[in-house]
C-alpha positions, 0 to 999 in steps of 0.5 A: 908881076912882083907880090908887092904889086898883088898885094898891096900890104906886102908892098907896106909890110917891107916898107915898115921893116925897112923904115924900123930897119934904117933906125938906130936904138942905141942912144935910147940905151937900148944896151946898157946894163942888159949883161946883168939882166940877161938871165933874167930875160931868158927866163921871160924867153923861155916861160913860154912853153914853145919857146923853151922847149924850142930852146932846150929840144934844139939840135943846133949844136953850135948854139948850144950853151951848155956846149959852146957857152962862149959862142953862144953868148957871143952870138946871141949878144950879137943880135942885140948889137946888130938890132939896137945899133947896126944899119939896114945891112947888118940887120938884113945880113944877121937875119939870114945867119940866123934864119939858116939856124932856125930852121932846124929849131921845130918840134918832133914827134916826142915834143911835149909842146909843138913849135917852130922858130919861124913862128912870128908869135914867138919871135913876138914875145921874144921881142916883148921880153927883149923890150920889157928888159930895156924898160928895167933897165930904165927904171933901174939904172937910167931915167924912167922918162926915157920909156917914151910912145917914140922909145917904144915903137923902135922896140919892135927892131927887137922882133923885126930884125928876125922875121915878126912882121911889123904890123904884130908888134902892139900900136902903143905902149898901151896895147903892149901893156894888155898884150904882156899881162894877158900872156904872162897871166898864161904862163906855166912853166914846167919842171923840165924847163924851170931847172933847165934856167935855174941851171944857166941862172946858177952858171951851170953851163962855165967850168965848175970853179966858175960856177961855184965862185959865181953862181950866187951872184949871178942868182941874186942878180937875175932874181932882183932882175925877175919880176914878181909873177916869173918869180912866182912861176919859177918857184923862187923867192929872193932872200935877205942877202940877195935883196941886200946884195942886188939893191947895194949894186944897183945904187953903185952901179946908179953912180958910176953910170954917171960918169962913165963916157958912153962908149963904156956905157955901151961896151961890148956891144959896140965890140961885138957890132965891129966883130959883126961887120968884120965877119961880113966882110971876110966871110966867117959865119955870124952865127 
């Protein structure tokens, strides 16, 4: 006997995913400008002690960014592709690359915070970050009315496409709305992890001309993107010149969004979903 026929809810719960998992959520512009936004939401990420030192303790190697930068960037703005806008395959398939990942992310001895990568209530707030990101982009650069009941709960593809179940994600925008604040007014981040992200907000982790000729843009784009309670955890404040410099790109970039057709609007991540698929069918590693 299957246990789906023992338990009536597992039988429900593979059946949501499957549903969440034959959607596709990049008309909704799940994507867009996430490149620019994306420091700031490993900040939201990681704000969570477990999370963080998840990510900083991690002996995964090849997933670290301050050794593979490349591939780790490629891989993590792969999942985002295969979750806003790959099928039920891509998202089974990418799933289990990075379940075989994750089970070497879990706490030691020495861990000041305990954690595991399995854990749904982290992939949870990960999924909430990822889905807060697409709001801002939103109201930054897109229509705000596209932050709709609907829009919402195809965000929950963001924690499904690991191992959430879908029954954690928050029924309505409402219920998202008490679950974030109720988390966020929790948060502390430490000194370890406060400049371990202020490293990858100031572009530590590229070659040092890199860094040196971009890290300020990078800083002011991610604290324009950072909302006002994670600036205050982190200890940072945004100065004239970045708030000059972060509201003067936004009303360009506001412009040529317009304009752009959307296979620009989306680029690199439908690149990266091609990428996905051509690995799947020669047999390279996803992740």
């Amino acid at each position: 006997m299957t246990a789906e026929a023992l338990d009536p809810s597992v039988a429900e719960r593979h059946s949501r995913r499957d549903e969440l998992d034959g959607q596709t959520v990049d008309d909704l512009g799940m994507l867009g400008l996430a490149l620019l936004g994306g420091p700031a939401n490993v900040i939201m990420q990681l704000a969570v002690p477990a999370v963080g030192y998840g990510v900083y303790e991690s002996k995964v190697e090849s997933g670290n960014l301050f050794k593979v930068p490349a591939k780790r960037t490629r891989t993590t703005l792969s999942y985002l592709a295969v979750a806003a806008m790959g099928s039920a395959e891509d998202r089974r398939r990418y799933r289990q690359a990075v379940n075989r990942a994750h089970v070497q992310v879990r706490s030691g001895d020495d861990s000041p915070v305990k954690y595991n990568a399995f854990d749904p209530k982290l992939q949870l707030w990960v999924a909430a970050c990822l889905y807060r990101g697409w709001e801002d982009t939103q109201r930054f650069f897109g229509d705000p009315s596209a932050i709709t009941e609907e829009a919402y709960r195809q965000g929950a593809v963001m924690g499904t496409t690991l191992q959430m179940p879908p029954e954690m994600w928050p029924a309505t925008r409402a219920d998202f709305e008490v679950y974030w604040n109720e988390t966020v007014d929790d948060l502390e981040i430490d000194d370890t992890i406060r400049d371990y992200l202020m490293k990858i907000v100031r572009m530590d982790f590229l070659p040092r001309p890199v860094s040196l000729t971009m890290g300020w843009w990078s800083e002011a784009m991610t604290l324009g993107f950072l909302p006002p309670e994670f600036r205050d955890k982190m200890g940072v404040t945004m100065t004239r010149r970045q708030e000059f410099l972060f509201n003067t790109h936004n009303a360009i970039a506001r412009r040529v969004l317009r304009v752009l057709p959307r296979q620009l609007r989306v680029f690199p991540f439908n690149l990266l979903l091609a990428d996905v698929r051509w690995r799947m069918r020669t047999g390279r590693p996803l992740v």
